[in-house]
DOMAR-755372 format. One line per 3 residues: for each residue x, y, z of N, C-alpha, C. Coordinates in steps of 0.001 Angstrom, whole numbers, plus 500000, padded with zeros to 6 digits. Layout:
BEGIN
X,Y,Z,X,Y,Z,X,Y,Z  ...
***
This chain:
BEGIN
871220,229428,207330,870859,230290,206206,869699,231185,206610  869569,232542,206014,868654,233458,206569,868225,233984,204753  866588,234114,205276,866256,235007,204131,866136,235815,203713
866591,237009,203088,866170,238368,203135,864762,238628,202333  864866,239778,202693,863635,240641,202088,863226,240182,200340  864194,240480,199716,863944,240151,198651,863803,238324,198241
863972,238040,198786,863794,236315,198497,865315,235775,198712  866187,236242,198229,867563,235741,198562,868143,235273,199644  868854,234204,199779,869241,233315,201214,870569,234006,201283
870996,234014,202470,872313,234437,202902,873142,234025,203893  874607,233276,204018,874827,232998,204747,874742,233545,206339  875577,232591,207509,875613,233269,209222,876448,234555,208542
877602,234328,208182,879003,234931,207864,878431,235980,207509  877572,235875,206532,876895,237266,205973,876148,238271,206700  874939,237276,207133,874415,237973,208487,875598,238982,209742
876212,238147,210094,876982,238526,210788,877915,240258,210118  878319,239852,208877,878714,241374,208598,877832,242052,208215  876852,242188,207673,875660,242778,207737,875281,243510,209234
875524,242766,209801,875319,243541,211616,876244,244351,212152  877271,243934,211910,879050,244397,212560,879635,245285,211057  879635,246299,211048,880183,246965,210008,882027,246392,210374
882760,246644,209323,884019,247062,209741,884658,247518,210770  883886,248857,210214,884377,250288,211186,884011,249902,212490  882836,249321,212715,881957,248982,214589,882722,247650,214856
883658,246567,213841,884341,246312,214645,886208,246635,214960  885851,247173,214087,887778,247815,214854,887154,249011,215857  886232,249570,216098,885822,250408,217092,885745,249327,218499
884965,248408,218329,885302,247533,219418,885940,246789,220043  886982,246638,218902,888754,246238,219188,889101,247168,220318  889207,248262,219486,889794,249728,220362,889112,249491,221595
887935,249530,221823,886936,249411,223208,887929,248533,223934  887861,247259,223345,888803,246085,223850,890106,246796,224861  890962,247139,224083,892150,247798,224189,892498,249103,225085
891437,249390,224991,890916,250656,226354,891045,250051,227504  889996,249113,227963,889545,248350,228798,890718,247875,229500  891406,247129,228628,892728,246795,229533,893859,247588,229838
893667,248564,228891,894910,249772,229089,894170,249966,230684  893001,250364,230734,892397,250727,232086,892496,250354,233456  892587,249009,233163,892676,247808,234267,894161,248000,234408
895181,247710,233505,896455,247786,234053,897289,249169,234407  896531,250398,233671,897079,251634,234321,896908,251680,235916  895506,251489,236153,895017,251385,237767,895799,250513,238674
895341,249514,238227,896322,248270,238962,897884,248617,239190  898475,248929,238027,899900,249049,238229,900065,250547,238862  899286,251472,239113,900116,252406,239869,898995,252254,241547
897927,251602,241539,897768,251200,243318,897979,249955,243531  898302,248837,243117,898507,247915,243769,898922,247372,244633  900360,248285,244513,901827,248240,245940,902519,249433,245739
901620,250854,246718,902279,251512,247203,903214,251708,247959  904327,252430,248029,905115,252891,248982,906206,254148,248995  906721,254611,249882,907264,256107,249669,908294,255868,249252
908714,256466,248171,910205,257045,247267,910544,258150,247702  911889,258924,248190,911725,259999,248551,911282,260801,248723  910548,260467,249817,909528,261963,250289,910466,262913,251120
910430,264273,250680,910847,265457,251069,910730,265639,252416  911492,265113,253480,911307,265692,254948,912507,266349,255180  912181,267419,255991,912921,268350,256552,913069,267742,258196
914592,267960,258369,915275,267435,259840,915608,268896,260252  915152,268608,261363,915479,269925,262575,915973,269305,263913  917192,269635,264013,918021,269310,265127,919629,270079,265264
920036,269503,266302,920855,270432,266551,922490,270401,265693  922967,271153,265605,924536,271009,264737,925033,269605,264964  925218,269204,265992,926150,268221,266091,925696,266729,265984
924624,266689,265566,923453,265179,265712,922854,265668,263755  922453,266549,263566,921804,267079,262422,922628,266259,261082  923810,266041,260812,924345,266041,259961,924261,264118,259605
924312,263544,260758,924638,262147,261208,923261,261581,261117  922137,262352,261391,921142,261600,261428,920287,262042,260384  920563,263035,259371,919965,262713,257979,921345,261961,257047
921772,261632,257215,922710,260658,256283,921914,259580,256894  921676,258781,258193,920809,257636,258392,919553,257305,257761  918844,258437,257763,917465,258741,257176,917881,258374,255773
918553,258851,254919,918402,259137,253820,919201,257218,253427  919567,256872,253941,920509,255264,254009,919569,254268,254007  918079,254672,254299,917004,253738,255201,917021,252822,253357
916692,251345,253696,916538,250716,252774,915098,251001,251755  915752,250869,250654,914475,251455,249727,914461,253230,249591  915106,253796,250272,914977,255322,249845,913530,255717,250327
913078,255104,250896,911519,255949,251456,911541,257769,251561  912703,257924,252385,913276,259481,252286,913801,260421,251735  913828,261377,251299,914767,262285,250828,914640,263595,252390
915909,263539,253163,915855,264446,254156,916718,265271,253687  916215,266680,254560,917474,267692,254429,917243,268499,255936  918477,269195,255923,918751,269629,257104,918224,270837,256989
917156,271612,258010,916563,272855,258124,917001,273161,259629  917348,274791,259332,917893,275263,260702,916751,275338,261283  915286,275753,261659,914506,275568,262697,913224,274898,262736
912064,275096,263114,910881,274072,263088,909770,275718,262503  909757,276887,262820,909681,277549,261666,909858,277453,260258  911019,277267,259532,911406,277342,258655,911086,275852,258166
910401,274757,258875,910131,273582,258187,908702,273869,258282  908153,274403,258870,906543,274633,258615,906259,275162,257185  907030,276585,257601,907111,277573,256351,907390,276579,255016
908230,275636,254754,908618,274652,253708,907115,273796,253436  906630,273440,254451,905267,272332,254033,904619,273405,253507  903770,274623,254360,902906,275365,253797,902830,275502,252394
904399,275663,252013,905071,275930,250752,904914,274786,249958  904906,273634,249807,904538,272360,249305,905508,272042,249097  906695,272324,249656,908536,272474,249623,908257,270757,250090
908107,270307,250975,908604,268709,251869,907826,268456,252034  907160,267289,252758,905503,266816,252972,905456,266727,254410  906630,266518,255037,906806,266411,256378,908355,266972,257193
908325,267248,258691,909605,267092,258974,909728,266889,260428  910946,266309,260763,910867,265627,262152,911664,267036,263043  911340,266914,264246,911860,268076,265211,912539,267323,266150
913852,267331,266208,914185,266518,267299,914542,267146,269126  913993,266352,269586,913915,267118,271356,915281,267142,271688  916340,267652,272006,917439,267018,272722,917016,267230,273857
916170,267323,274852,915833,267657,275960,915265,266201,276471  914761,265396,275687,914280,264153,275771,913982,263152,274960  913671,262024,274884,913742,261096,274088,912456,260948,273109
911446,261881,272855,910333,262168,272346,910634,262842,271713  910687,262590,269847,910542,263867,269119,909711,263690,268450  909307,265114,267673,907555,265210,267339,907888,265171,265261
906867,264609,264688,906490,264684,262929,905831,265710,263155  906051,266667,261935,905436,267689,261153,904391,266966,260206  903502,266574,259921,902825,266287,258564,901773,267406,258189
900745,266747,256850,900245,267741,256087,899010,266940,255412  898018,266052,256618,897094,265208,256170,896364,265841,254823  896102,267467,254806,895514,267670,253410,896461,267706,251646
897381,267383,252465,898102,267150,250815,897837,265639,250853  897401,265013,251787,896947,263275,251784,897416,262507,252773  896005,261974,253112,896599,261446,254108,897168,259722,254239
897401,259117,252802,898456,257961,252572,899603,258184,252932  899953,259507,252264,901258,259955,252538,901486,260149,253573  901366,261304,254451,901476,260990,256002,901169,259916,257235
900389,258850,256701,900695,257810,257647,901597,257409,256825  902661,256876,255665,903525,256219,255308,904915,256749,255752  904691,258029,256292,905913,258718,256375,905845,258428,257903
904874,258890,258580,904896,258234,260036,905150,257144,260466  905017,255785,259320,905409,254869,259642,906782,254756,259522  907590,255211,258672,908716,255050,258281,909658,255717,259294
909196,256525,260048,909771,257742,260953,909891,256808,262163  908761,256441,262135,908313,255319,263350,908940,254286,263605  909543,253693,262930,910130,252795,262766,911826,252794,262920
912432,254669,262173,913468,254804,262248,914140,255087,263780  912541,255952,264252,913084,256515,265614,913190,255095,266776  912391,254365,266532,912183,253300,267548,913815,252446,267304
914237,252264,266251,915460,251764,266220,917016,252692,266782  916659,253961,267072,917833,254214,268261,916826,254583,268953  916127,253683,269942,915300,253789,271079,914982,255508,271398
914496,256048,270663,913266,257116,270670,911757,256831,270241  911002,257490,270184,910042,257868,269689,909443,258735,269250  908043,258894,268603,907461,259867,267814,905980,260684,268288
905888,261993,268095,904828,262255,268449,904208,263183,267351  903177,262324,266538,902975,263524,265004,901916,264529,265624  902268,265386,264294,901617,266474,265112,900629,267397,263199
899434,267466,262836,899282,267879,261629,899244,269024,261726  899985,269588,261143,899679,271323,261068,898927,271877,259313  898423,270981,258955,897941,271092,257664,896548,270392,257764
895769,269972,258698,894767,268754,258878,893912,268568,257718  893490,267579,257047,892264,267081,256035,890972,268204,256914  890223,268786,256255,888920,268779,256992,888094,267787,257384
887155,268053,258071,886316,267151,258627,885144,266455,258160  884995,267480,257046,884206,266155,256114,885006,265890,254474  886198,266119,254580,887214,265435,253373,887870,264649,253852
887122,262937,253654,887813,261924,254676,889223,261712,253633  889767,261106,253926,891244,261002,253868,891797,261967,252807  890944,263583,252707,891699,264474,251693,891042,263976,250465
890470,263238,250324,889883,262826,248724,888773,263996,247825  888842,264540,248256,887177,265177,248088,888112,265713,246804  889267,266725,246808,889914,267739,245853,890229,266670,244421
890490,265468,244980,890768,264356,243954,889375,264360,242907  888709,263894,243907,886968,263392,242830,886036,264866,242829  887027,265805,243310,886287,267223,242428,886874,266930,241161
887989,266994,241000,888882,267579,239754,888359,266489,238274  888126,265157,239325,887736,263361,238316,886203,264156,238084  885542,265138,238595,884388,265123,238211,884148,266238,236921
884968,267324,237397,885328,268696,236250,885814,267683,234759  886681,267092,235037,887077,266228,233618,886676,265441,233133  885501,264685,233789,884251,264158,232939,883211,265299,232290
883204,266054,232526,882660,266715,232589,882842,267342,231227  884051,267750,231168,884657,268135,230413,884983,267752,229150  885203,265907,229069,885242,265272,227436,883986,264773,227176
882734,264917,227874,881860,264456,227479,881058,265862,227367  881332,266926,227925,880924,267626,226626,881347,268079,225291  882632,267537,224788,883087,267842,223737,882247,266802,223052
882555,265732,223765,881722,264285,222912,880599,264892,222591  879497,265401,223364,878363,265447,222648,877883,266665,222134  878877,267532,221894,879181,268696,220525,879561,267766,219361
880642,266539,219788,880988,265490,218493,879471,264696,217788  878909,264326,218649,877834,263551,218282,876824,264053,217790  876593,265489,218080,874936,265964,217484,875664,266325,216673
876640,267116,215690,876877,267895,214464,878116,267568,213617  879035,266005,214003,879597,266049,212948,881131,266057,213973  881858,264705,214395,883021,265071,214960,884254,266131,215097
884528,266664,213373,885166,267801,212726,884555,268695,212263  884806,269953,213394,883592,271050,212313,884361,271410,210834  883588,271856,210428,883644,271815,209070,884481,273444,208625
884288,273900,209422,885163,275501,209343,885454,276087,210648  886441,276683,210469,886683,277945,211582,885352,278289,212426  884585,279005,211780,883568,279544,212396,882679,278556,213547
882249,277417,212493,882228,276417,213560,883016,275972,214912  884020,275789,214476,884863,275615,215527,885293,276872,216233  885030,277986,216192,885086,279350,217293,883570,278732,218064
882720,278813,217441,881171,278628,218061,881431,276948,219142  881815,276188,219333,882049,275067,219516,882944,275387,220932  883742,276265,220942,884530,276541,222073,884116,277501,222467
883377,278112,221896,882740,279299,222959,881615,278633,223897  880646,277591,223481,879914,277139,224009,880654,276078,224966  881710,275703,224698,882487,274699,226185,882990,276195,227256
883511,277132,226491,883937,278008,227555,882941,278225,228581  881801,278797,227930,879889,278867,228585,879827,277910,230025  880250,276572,229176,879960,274931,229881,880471,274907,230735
882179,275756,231034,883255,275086,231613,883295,276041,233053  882210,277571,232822,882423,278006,233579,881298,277275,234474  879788,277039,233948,879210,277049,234769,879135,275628,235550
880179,274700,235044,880895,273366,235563,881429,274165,236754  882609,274402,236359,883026,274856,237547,883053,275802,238709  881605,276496,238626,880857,276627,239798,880058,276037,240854
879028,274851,239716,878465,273757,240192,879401,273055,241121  880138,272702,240701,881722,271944,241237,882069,272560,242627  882601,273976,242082,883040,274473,243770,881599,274943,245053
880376,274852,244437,879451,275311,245418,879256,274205,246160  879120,273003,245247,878680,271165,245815,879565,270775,246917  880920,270770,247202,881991,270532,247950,882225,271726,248993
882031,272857,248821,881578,273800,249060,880408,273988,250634  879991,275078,250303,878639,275035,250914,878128,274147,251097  877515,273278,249789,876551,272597,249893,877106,271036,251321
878220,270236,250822,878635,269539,251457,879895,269692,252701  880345,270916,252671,881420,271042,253292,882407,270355,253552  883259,269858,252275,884084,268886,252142,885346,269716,252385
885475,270909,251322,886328,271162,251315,886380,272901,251916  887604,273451,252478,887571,274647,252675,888452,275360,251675  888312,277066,252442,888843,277626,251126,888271,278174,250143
888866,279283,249332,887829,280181,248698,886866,279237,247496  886242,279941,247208,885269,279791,246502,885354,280263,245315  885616,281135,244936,886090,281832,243835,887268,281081,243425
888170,280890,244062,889585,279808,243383,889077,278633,242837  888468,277994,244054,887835,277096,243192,886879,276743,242287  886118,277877,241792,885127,278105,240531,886648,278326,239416
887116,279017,239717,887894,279423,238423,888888,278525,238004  889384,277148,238779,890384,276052,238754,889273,275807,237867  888039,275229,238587,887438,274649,237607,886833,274663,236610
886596,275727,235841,886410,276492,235353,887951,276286,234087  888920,276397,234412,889941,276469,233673,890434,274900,233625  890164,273546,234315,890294,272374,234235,889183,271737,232828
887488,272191,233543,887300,271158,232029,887124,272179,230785  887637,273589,230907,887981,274181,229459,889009,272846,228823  889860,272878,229547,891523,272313,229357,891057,270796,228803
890438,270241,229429,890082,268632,229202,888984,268794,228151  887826,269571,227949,887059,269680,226758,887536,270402,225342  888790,271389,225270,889457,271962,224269,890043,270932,223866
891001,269695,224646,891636,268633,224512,891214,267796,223589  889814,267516,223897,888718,266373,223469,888361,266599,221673  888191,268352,222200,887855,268509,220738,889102,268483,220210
890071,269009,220017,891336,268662,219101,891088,266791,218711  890945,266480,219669,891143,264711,218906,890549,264703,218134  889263,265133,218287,887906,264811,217440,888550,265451,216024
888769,266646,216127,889353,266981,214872,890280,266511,214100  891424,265423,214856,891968,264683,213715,891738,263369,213501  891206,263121,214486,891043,261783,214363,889647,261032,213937
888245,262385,214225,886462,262199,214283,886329,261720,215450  885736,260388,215613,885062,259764,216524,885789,259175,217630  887042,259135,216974,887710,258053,217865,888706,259167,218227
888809,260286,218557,888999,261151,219360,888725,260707,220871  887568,260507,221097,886899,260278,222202,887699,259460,222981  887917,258402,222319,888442,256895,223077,890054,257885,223075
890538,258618,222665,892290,259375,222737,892065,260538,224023  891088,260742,224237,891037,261623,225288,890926,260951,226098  889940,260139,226212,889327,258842,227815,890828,257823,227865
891195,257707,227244,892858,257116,227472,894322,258311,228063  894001,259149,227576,895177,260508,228250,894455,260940,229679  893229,261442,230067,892541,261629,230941,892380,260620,231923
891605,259404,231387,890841,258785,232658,891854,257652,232974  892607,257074,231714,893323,256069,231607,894818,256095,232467  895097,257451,231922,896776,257479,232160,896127,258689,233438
895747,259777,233371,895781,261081,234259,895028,260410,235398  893763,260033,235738,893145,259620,236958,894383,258943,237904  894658,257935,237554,895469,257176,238736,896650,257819,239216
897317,258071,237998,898595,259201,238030,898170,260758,238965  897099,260727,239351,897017,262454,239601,897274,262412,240912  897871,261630,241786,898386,261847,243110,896726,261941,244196
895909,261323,243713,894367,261396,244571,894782,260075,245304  894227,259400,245550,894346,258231,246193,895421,258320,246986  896640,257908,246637,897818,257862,246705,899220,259081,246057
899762,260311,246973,900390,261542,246298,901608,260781,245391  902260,261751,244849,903042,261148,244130,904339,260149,244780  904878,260825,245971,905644,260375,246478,905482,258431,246931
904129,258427,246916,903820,256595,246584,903739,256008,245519  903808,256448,244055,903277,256135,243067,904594,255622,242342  904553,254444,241669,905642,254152,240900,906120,254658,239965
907414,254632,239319,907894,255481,238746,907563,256641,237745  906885,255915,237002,906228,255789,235575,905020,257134,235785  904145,256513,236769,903254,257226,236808,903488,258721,238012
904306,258681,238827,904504,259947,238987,905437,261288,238382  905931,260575,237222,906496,261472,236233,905257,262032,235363  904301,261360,235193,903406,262128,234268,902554,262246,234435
902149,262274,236035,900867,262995,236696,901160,264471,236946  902391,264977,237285,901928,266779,236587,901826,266692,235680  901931,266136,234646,901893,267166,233302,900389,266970,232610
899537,266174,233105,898349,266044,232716,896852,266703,233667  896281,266755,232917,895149,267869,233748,894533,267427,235067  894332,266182,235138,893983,265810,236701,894605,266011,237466
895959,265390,237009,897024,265688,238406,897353,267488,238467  897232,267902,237388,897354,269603,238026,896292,270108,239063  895153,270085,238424,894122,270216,238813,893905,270009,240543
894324,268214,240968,893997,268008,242116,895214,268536,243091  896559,268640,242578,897432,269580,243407,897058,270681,243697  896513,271471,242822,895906,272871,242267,894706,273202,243485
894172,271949,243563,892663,272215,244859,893284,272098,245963  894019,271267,246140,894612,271219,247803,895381,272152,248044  896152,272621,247037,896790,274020,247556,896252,275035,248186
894752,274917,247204,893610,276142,247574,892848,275572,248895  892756,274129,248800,891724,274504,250190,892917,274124,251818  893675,273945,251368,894858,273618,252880,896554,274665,252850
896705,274887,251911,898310,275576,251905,898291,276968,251168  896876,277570,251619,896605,279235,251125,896760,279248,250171  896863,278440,248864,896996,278815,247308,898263,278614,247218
899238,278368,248130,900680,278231,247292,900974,277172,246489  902391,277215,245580,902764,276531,244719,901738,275538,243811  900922,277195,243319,900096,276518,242325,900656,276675,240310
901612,277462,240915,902319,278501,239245,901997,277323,238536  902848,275923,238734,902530,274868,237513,902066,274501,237640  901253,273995,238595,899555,273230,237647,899095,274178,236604
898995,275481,237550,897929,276711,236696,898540,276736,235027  899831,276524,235209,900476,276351,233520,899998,275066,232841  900373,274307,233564,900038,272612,232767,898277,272927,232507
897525,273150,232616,896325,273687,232767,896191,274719,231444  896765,275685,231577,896636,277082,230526,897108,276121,229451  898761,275432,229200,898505,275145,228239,897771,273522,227594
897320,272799,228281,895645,272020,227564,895265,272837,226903  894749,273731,227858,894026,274669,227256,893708,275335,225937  894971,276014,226424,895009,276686,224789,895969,276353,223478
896356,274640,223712,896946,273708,222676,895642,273065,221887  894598,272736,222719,893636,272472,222694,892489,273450,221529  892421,274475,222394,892064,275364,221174,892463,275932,220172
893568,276232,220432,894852,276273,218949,894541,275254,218101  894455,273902,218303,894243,272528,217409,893546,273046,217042  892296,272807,217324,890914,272560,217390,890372,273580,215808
891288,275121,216200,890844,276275,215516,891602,275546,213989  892744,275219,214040,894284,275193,213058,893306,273736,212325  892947,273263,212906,892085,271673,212099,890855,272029,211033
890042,272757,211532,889240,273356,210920,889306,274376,210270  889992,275180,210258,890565,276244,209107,891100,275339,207838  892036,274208,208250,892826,273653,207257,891824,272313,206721
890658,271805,206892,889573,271310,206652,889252,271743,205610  888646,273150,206072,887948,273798,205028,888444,274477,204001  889356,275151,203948,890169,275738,203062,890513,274211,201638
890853,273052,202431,890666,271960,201529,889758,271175,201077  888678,271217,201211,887409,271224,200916,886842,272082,200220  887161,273157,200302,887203,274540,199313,887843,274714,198285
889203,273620,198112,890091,273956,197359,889665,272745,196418  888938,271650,196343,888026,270658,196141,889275,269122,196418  890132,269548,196851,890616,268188,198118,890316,267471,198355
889022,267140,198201,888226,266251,198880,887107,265785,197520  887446,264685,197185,885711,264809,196098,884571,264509,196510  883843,265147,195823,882108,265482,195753,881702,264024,195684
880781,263461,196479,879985,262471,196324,879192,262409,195174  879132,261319,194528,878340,261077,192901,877039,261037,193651  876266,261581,193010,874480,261182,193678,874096,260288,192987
873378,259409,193895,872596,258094,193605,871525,257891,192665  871949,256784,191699,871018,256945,190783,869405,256656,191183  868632,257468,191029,867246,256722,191258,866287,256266,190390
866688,255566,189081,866103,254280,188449,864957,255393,187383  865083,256400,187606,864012,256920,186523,864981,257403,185397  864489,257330,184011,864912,257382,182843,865276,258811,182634
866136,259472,182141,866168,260518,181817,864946,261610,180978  865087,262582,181729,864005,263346,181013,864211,264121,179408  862654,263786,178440,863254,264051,177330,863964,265307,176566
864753,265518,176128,865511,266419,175436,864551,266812,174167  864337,268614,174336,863947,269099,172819,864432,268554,171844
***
């Protein structure tokens, strides 16, 4: 038993809700429920990698070409998806392109033929494909000689750097919506508000994603490649992930937050082909790492700093529209807020009585 202020005893039970509102504990349910969504999103897409058809291109001659991607493509488990390319040109030209991830050149001149890979689209992927190559060629007594024509730079150890740029733009990004949510009120209260609210993430998002591309950049030389591309990816990543943030907030208030850190960090981080590209990732999660902002994003950087900017059209879309679904919400929530609040939708709080007697009447 506990005493309060006024003299009155009160039970634990009481105490106890007295401390824990309702609301703070189904908020910490949810916490709960995060937590493990977290643990098992991660877990279940790195635990046990391995390649599902990865895109290699076979270069060899007419009469071997046809026979030995039907083998490739037979290998147990599907590790491969091969196709037949008439030269070792035209399979370069395909990686540059983000067309295949790799492709084998076969010598008929000798028993040595050489891998194409593309360590900066990742380099899991290309040792998994080397192994698999490795393994195929050694079984009709050949061998392999890889060769990267795409290399990681030299201080982006295994290609990661474009990954934990993009994980850094999108923190970046819902936690500044969060704390536009926290100082003034999760749902702005009108339009106007909410124009002012995204103009100041636009402000945020550019000068994020300068910070972003100078740090990796110059400053560390992780990554190569323009500078300007990569201010403006990023730049257009945590618009996309902070426009996002705020839409939740707007229908949901507070617990917006925990709906973004579950689409973003929960489901998009592991899914975004960083660690491990898609071609390792189990089913689930490499279907819906493009369509979410990390995984655009980190395709989106490696394009820019290893394959000259190509085959960026859809990230740059999956991206535009966050973006501007995001601010569309965001605007469409708060217009329709206020207009009902205006329309008196909502009732007026009774004010609290404060114990003094009414004043006297003539």
């Amino acid at each position: 038993m506990a005493t309060m202020d006024d003299g009155t005893r009160t039970t634990f039970l009481g105490e106890v809700k007295s401390a824990v509102s309702t609301r703070a504990a189904l908020l910490v349910i949810g916490v709960l429920g995060l937590m493990a969504a977290f643990i098992t999103s991660y877990t279940g897409a790195f635990h046990h990698p391995k390649p599902t058809d990865v895109p290699l291109a076979v270069v060899a001659p007419a009469q071997v070409s046809g026979e030995l991607v039907r083998k490739l493509d037979q290998l147990p488990g599907s590790p491969l998806a091969p196709r037949a390319v008439p030269s070792e040109a035209a399979a370069v030209h395909q990686i540059e392109n983000r067309e295949i991830d790799a492709a084998l050149i076969v010598e008929v001149s000798g028993s040595t033929d050489r891998l194409l890979v593309a360590s900066g689209g990742g380099a899991s992927l290309s040792q998994a494909v080397e192994a698999v190559v490795g393994a195929a060629e050694k079984a009709q007594q050949r061998t392999v000689r890889t060769v990267d024509v795409a290399p990681a730079a030299h201080g982006d150890g295994r290609s990661l750097s474009s990954f934990y740029l993009v994980v850094g733009w999108c923190v970046g990004g819902y936690l500044c919506a969060a704390i536009l949510a926290i100082s003034a009120g999760a749902r702005p209260s009108n339009g106007q508000r909410a124009v002012i609210r995204l103009a100041v993430l636009a402000l945020y998002a550019i000068a994020a994603g300068l910070v972003g591309a100078i740090i990796v950049g110059p400053v560390l030389d992780a990554l190569p490649g323009s500078l300007f591309g990569l201010w403006g990816l990023g730049a257009l990543t945590v618009f996309a992930v902070g426009a996002t943030t705020l839409a939740f907030q707007g229908m949901l208030g507070i617990i917006g937050i925990g709906l973004a850190i579950l689409v973003i960090v929960v489901l998009g981080n592991p899914s975004a082909g960083g660690a491990y590209p898609y071609p390792l990732l189990p089913p689930f999660w490499r279907a819906i790492g493009p369509a979410l902002p990390p995984g655009a994003g980190t395709w989106a950087a490696r394009s820019l700093a290893y394959f000259r900017g190509n085959a960026m059209t859809g990230p740059l879309l999956v991206l535009s529209a966050w973006a501007a679904g995001g601010a569309l919400l965001t605007l469409t929530l708060a217009v329709f807020r206020s207009r009902r609040e205006g329309s008196g939708g909502r009732p007026r709080r009774r004010a609290r009585p404060t114990g003094r007697p009414p004043a006297p009447t003539d």
